[in-house]
C-alpha positions, 0 to 999 in steps of 0.5 A: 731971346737971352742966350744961356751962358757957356758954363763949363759943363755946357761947354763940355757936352757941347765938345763932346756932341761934335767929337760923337758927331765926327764920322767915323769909318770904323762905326760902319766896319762895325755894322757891316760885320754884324750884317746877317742878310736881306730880308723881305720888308713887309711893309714896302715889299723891298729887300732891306739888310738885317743886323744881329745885336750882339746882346739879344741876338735878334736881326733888326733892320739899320734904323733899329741898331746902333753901333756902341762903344763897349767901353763907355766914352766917358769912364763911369768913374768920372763924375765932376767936370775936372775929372775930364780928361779929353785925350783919354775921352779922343782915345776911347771915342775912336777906339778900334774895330774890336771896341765897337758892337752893334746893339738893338735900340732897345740893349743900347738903352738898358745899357746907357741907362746902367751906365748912367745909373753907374755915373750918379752913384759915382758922383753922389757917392764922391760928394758925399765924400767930399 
């Protein structure tokens, strides 16, 4: 198997996954304060813990929430590799309590799309400037 070859992107989103993927406390701060109580689970008759999505209101179980940033990681006006800036990048990712919310599946998509939709127009509006 040929291995790809570590381009400067590649390397940048490699950098980025395992900065996400680092363990931060604050995230699950961030859900507990969103925790509204336990419920019934119809399925397997337990008692599970049901959250509020700061966008839709509703109450969700863990698995259907995920804690956001609510100023992206990565700013929408960057759009080339050497607009990259990894202290800002660090400083946003583990920003404090108040910079995190906790959004159904379905806000936190709608929310990363218009964020990535954001991110293209940037970046094709930057090209065409260029």
């Amino acid at each position: 198997m040929k291995k790809k070859p570590w381009t400067q992107s590649r390397w940048r989103l490699f950098k980025l996954a395992a900065w996400r993927g680092a363990r931060n406390p604050l995230k699950y701060e961030a859900r507990g304060k969103a925790l509204v109580g336990r419920k019934l689970n119809p399925k397997t008759k337990r008692m599970r813990n049901e959250y509020r999505c700061r966008s839709c209101k509703g109450t969700f179980p863990v698995k259907g929430v995920s804690v956001d940033h609510i100023e992206s990681v990565v700013p929408l006006d960057w759009a080339n590799n050497e607009d990259w800036d990894w202290n800002v990048i660090d400083k946003r990712l583990f920003c404090p309590l108040d910079g995190l919310q906790v959004l159904c599946k379905k806000c936190h998509k709608e929310k990363t799309d218009e964020e990535n939709k954001e991110r293209r127009e940037n970046r094709y509006r930057q090209n065409q400037e260029s």
